[in-house]
C-alpha positions in Angstrom: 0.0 0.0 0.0 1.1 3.7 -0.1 1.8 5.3 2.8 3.9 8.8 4.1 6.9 7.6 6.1 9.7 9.5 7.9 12.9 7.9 7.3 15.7 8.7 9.4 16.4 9.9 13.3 14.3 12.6 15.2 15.2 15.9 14.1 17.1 15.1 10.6 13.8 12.8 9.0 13.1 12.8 5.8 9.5 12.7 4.7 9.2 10.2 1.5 5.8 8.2 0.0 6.8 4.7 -0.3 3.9 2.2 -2.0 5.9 -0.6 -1.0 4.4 -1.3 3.1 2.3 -4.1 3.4 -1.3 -4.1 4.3 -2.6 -4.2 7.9 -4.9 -7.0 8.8 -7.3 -6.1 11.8 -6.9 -8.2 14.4 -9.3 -9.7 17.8 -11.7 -5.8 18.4 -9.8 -3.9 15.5 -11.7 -2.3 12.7 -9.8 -1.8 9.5 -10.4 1.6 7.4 -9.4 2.6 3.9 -8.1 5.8 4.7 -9.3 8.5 2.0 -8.2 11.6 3.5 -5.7 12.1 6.3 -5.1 15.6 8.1 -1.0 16.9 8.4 0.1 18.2 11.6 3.3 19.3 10.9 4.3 19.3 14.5 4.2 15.9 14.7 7.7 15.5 12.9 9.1 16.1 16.4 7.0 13.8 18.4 8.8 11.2 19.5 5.7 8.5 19.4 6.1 8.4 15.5 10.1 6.9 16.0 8.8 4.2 17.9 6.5 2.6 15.7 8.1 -0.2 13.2 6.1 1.6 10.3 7.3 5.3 11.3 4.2 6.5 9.3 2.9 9.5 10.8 -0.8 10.7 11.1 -3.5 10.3 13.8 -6.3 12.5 11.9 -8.5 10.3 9.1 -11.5 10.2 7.3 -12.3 7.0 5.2 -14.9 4.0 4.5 -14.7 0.7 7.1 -12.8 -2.1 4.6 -12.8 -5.1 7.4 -13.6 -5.7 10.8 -11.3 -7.9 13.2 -12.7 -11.1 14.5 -14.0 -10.4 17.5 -15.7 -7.0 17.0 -19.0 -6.3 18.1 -19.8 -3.1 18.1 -22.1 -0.8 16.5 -20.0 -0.1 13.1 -20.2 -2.3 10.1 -18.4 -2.5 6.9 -18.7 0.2 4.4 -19.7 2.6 7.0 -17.9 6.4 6.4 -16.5 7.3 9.8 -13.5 9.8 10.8 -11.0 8.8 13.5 -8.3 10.4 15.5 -5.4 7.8 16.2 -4.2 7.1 19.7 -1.1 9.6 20.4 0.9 6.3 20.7 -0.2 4.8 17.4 -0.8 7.0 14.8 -0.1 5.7 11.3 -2.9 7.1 9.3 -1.3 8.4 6.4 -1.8 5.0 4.8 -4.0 4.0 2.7 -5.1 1.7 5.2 -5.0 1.7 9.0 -6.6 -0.3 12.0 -8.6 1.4 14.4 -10.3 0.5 17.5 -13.9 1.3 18.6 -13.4 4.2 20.5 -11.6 5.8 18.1 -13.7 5.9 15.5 -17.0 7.8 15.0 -19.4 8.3 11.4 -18.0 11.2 10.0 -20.6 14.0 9.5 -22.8 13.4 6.8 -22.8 17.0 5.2 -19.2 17.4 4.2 -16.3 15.1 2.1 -13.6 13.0 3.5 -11.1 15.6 3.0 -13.2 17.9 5.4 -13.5 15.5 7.9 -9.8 14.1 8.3 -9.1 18.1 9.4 -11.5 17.9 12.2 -10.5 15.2 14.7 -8.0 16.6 16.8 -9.2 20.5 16.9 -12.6 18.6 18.0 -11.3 16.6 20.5 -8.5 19.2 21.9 -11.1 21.7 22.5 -13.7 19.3 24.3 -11.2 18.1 26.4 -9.7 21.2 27.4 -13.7 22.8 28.1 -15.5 19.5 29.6 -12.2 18.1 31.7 -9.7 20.8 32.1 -10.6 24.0 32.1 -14.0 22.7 33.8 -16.3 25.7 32.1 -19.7 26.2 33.3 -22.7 27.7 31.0 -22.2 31.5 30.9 -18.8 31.9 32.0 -16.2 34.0 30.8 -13.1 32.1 28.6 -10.0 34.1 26.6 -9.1 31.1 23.7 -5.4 32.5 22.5 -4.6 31.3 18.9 -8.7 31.4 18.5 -8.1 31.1 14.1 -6.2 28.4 14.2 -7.7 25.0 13.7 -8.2 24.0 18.0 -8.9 28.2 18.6 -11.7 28.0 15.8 -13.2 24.8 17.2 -12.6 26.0 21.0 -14.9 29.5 20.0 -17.5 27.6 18.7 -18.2 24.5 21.0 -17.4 27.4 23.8 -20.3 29.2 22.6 -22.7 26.2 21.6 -22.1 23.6 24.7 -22.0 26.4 27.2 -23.2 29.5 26.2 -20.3 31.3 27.3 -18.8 34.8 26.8 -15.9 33.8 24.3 -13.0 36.4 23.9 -11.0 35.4 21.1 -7.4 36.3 20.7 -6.5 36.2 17.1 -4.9 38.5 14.8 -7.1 41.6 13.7 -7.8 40.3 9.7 -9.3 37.3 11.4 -11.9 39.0 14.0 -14.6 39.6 11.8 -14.8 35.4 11.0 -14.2 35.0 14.7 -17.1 37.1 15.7 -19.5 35.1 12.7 -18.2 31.9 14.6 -19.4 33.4 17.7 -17.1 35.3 19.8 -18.3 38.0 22.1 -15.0 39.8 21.8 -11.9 39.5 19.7 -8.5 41.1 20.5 -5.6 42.0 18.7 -2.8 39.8 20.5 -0.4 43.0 19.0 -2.0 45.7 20.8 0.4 46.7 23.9 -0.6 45.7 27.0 -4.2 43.5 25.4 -4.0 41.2 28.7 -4.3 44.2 31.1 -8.3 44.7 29.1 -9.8 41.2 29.6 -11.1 39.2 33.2 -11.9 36.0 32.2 -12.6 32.9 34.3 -10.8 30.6 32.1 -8.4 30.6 29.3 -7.4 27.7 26.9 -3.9 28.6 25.4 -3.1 27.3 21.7 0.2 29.4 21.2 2.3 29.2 24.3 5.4 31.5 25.2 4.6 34.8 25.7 1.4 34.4 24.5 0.3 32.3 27.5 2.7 34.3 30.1 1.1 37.0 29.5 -2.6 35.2 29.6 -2.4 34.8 33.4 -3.3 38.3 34.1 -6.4 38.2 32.5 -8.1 35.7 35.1 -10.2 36.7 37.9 -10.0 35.2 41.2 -9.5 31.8 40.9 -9.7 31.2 37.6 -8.2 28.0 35.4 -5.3 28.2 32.7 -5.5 25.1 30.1 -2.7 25.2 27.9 -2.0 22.5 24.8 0.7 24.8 23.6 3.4 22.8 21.5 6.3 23.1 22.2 4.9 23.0 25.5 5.2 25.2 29.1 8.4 23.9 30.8 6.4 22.9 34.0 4.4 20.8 31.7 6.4 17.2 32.6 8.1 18.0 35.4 7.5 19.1 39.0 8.4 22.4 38.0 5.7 25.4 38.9 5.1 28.0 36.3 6.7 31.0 37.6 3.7 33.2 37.1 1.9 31.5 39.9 3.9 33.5 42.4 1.7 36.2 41.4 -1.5 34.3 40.8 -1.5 31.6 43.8 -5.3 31.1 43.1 -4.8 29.9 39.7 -5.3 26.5 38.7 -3.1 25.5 35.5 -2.9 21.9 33.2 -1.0 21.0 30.2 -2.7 17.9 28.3 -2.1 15.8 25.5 -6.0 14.6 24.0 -7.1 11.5 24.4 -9.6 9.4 21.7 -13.1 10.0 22.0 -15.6 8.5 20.0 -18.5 9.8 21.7 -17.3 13.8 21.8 -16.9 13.3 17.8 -20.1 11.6 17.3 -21.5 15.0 19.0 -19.7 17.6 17.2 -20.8 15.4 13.7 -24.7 15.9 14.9 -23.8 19.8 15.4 -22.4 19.8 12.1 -25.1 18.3 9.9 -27.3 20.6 12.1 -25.1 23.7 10.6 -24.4 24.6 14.4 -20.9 24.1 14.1 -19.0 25.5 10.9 -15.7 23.0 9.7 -12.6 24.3 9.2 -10.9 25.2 5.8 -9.0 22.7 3.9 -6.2 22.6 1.4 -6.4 19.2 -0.4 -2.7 17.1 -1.8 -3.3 14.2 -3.7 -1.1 11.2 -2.1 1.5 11.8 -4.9 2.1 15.3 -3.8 2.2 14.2 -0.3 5.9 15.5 0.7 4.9 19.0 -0.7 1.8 18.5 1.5 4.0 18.5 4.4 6.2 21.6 3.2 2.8 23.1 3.0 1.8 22.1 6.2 5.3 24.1 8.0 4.4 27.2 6.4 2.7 30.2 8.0 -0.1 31.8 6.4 -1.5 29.4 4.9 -5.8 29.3 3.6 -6.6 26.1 5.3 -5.8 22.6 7.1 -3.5 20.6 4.5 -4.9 17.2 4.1 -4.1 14.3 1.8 -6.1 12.2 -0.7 -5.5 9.7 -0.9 -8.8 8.4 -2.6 -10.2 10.7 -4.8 
């Protein structure tokens, strides 16, 4: 089968497109899915997970149609059912044209939109519930700054803020993005350039996207005892270690978390309902066929770009 690889140690790899990988066969609960689109995160050249498996084929983001089912699966899925997936952390290997799965990973894709909409969507979706159901523990009508809010997470944090809880969504973005921020439902949007723009905002909660100074200087916009959620990458340097951020000297009050997502097959079978519903808007996409796949990922490093690169590799 085809599949992206990256060939060589951490931190020299070289992204090729082999069609030479054999086939995965599900096995015991597995479910096996002919991937048609898979999402690029370009971070994820410097994970470490990626080195470990014998493959080294990245990608944890897919959208594709059930091919086989392992021997002992019983769940609800059957075979030529669309669904869209996001890969445990420690697996990943969806830029294949085939990839197991298990149950939990897996969800039907939303019916209203292509594959290559839907491989974009599963880690924004699941980052953003996670960080406002079991993190940053928002109630209905509270007040939450989301930093990097037109990025892919920040766009998908604004919204499922808004539509799970109702709440009073400042959005931190860049000012040529505020007027899509505000259609997506923000109740403010900030210019993260304007001097001194933490010093204007009381929030109860914020969920950083951006990190560094970014996040430093997000403490001083909580109130009280407010909660900082952060998913930043690189990460905060108190995010694996004992280590305290230093701004809680000045902000004792503050509860903080760094997190890496976990699968959820229930929190994207939601967000699909809210998108055939049109309450939830996906993100844009820039589609690669899979024999453009390394300039996919050149695409995917670069700054300014229209959309969430994806790959075809069905079309």
């Amino acid at each position: 089968m085809k599949a992206i690889q990256l060939l060589g140690p951490k931190g020299q790899a070289t992204i090729t497109l082999t069609s030479s990988l054999p086939r995965p066969v599900p096995q015991a609960h597995q479910l096996l899915i002919r991937v048609h689109s898979a999402g690029v995160t370009a971070d994820e050249i410097s994970w470490p997970e990626v080195y470990k498996t014998s493959t080294r084929i990245p990608g944890h983001d897919i959208s594709g149609v059930i091919a086989e089912l392992g021997p002992e699966y019983n769940g609800p899925l059957s075979v030529g059912d669309q669904v869209y997936a996001m890969l445990h952390v420690d697996r990943g290997q969806g830029q294949a044209e085939y990839v197991t799965a298990f149950d939990d990973e897996v969800a039907l894709k939303p019916k209203t939109i292509g594959h290559s909409e839907a491989s974009a969507l599963p880690i924004p979706i699941l980052t953003a519930v996670e960080a406002l159901e079991r993190h940053a523990k928002v109630e209905r009508g509270s007040r939450i700054l989301v930093t990097g809010a037109s990025g892919a997470v920040g766009v998908m944090l604004v919204q499922l803020a808004k539509r799970l809880y109702d709440a009073h969504v400042v959005a931190l973005a860049s000012a040529s993005k505020h007027d899509h921020l505000r259609e997506l439902g923000a109740a403010e949007v900030v210019d993260y350039a304007t001097p001194g723009w933490e010093t204007r905002i009381s929030v109860d909660a914020v969920v950083d996207t951006v990190g560094g100074e970014i996040l430093s200087k997000s403490w001083e916009t909580l109130k009280g005892q407010g909660s900082i959620v952060t998913v930043a990458d690189p990460p905060p340097p108190w995010a694996f270690t004992d280590e305290v951020p230093k701004e809680l000297g000045l902000h004792p009050g503050v509860a903080y978390k760094y997190f890496v997502i976990s699968t959820d097959s229930k929190a994207l079978s939601k967000v699909a309902r809210m998108i055939d519903n049109g309450e939830v808007v996906c993100l844009p996409v820039v589609p690669f066929p899979v024999s453009d796949a390394v300039a996919a990922w050149s695409a995917a490093s670069q700054r300014g770009r229209k959309g969430k690169i994806v790959i075809d590799f069905v079309r």
